[in-house]
C-alpha positions, -999 to +999 in steps of 0.1 A: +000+000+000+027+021+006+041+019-030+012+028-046+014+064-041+049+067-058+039+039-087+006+061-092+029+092-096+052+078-116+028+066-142+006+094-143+041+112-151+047+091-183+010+098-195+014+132-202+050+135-222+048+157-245+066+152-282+103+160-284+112+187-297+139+186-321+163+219-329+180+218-359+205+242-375+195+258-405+202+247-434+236+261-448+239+287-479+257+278-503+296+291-498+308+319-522+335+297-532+308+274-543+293+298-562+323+304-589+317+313-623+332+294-652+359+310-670+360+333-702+364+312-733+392+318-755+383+343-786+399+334-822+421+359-834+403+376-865+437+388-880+443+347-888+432+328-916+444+297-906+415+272-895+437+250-875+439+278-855+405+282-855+394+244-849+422+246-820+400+274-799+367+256-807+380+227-795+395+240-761+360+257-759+339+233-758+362+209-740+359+240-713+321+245-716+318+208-710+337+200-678+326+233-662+290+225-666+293+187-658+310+199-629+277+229-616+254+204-625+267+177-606+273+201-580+238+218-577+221+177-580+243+172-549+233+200-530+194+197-540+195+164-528+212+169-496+188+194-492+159+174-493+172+145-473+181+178-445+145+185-448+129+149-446+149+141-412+142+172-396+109+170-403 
């Protein structure tokens, strides 16, 4: 009889928990580093009327254009994703 004062306490405490409540950091901006643009491409020379030249600045172009914007859109599919996993668990 004497333990049921305590045992009575004790579960009426554990009846009325309330939810945790989880504090999460914000979710981080993206760094200026990150942010980087891609750099100039190379210009022909119009004083040149060789097209090897020519083909040669084309090609470094778009060999350029192509790794840069494999590289940001890799990036930014990274960043969305971890963004939306972030969201999901803190949900």
């Amino acid at each position: 009889m004497k333990y049921l004062l305590p045992v009575l306490l004790l579960a009426g405490c554990s009846s009325f928990k309330t939810p945790p409540v989880t504090v999460a950091p914000p979710w981080p901006d993206v760094t200026p580093a990150m942010m980087e643009a891609c750099d100039d491409l190379k210009t022909v020379n119009t004083n040149t009327e060789k097209l090897s030249e020519v083909l040669t600045v084309v090609t470094d172009n778009y060999a350029q254009y192509y790794l840069c914007a494999g590289k940001i859109n890799d990036w930014n599919t990274w960043y969305r994703t971890q963004k939306q996993i972030y969201e999901k668990a803190t949900k």
